[in-house]
N, C-alpha and C positions, 0 to 999 in steps of 0.2 A: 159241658160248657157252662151249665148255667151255675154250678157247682164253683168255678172257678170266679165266676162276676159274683158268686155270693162271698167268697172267700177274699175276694176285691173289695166289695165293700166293705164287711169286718176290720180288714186289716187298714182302710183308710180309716173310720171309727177310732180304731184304738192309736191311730198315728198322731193322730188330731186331739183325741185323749193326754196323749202322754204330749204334747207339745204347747197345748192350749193356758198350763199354768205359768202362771209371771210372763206374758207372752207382752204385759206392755210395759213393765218395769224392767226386767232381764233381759238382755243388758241394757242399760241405760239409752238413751237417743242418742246417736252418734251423727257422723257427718252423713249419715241417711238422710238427712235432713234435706238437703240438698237436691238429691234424684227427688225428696215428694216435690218441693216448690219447684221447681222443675215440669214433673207433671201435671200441680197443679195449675202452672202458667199454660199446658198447653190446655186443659179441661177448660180454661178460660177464653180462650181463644187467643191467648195472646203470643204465643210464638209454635212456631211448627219444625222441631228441630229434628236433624238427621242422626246427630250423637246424643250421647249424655253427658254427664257434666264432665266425664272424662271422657276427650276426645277419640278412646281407642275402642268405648262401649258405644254400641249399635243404641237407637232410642227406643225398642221393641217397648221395653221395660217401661218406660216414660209414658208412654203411648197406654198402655193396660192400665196405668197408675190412674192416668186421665181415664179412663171410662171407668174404672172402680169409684173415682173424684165423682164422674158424673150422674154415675145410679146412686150413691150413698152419701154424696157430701162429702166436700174436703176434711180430709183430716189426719192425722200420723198413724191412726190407730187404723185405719182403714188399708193404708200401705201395709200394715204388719200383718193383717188380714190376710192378703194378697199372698204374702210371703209363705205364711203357715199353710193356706191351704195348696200350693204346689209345693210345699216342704210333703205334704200329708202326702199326697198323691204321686211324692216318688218313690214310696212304700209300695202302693200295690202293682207300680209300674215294676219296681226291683223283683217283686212275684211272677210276674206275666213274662218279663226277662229271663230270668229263671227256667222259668220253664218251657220257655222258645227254645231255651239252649238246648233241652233234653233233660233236665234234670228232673228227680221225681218229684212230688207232691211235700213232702217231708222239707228236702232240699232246697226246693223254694221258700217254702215257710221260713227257712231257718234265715236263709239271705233278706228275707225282709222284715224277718227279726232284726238282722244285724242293723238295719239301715234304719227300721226304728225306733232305737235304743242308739242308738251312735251320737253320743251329746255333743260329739260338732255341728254333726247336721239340725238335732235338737235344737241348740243356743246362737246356732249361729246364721246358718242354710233355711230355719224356719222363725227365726225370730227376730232378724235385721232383716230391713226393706230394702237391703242394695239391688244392683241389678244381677250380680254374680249370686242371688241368692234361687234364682232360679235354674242356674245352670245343673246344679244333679237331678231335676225334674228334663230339662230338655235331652240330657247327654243319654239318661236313661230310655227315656221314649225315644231317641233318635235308634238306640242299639237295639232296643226289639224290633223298631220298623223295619231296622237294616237285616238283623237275622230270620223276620216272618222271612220279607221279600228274598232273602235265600234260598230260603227252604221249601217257596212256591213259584220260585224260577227254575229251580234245578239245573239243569244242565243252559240252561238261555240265561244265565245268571252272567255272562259275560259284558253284558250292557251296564251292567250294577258297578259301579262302585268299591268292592268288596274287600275288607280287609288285607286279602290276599293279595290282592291287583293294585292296590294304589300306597304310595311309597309312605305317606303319615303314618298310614296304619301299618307297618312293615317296621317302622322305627318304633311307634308305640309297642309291636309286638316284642319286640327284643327288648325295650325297658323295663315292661312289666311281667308281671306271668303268666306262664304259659294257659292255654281254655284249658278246665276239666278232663283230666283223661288225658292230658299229652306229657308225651316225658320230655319234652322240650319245644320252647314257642315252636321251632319250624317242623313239627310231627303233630299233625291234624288227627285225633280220630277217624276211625274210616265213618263214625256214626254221621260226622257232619260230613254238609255238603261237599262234592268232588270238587268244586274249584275253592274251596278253604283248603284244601290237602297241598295246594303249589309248594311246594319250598319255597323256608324264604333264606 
């Protein structure tokens, strides 16, 4: 265990490393501009909004902008801040994923090589301040919470949520590809849990 929180942090190091350079000129300010006065009005106290500037983004992002605003002082470079380090830390989350799934030691590493080195996530996922730039740090931590809590419900996994059981993930199954080891989405490994084996 402790082996793996060390191999965690390494790989947030070198994430933050490779991301850190032209982090305030690459790519130039865009309409990012917008979510920071945004949460800089809320760090101000002056408005308390439920969306962002695009009515269909939740204000989570707003809301973190404004406490980063409030420990460090307003400013664009503090957003970008914000950005890069959940861009860094969906590197070692993509590790910890990894290897919830069952994958070796090797196999993990290599997945969060992939993730990074991946210059969209690089220039874009950690180096714009939108609110969408947080989303491969949540989607990530969402999927190992959901495959831990699988794998330590076992068979009481019925209460959960689970890929298998709720029709989103049943569609995503069929658009993307299939987990490791399956010769097609709806053939589960028998290594993963017995309620991921449903047909789908």
């Amino acid at each position: 265990m402790r082996l793996s929180w060390a191999i965690s942090i390494l790989l947030f190091l070198v994430a933050l490393a490779i991301r850190l350079p032209h982090l305030w000129t690459i790519p130039s300010l865009t309409d990012e501009g917008d979510e920071v006065l945004l949460g800089l009005a809320i760090a101000k106290g002056r408005l308390l909004p439920l969306t962002n500037v695009s009515t269909y983004l939740g204000s989570l992002y707003n809301y973190l902008l404004a406490a980063v605003f409030v420990v460090f002082g307003p400013s664009p470079f503090a957003a970008r801040a914000l950005v890069v380090l959940a861009g860094a830390l969906t590197v070692p989350g993509t590790y910890f994923l990894a290897r919830e799934l069952g994958l070796g030691q090797r196999a993990a590493l290599i997945a969060a090589g992939l993730i990074a080195t991946s210059g969209a996530h690089v220039m874009v996922s950690s180096h714009v301040a939108w609110a969408h730039s947080l989303a491969p740090l949540a989607a990530t931590l969402a999927s190992w919470l959901l495959v831990r809590a699988a794998w330590r419900s076992g068979s009481r996994s019925r209460s959960i949520p689970l890929p298998s059981r709720c029709c989103l993930a049943r569609r995503c199954t069929r658009r993307f590809d299939a987990p490791p080891g399956c010769a097609r989405p709806g053939r589960m490994p028998r290594a993963w849990p017995s309620c991921w084996r449903t047909p789908i």
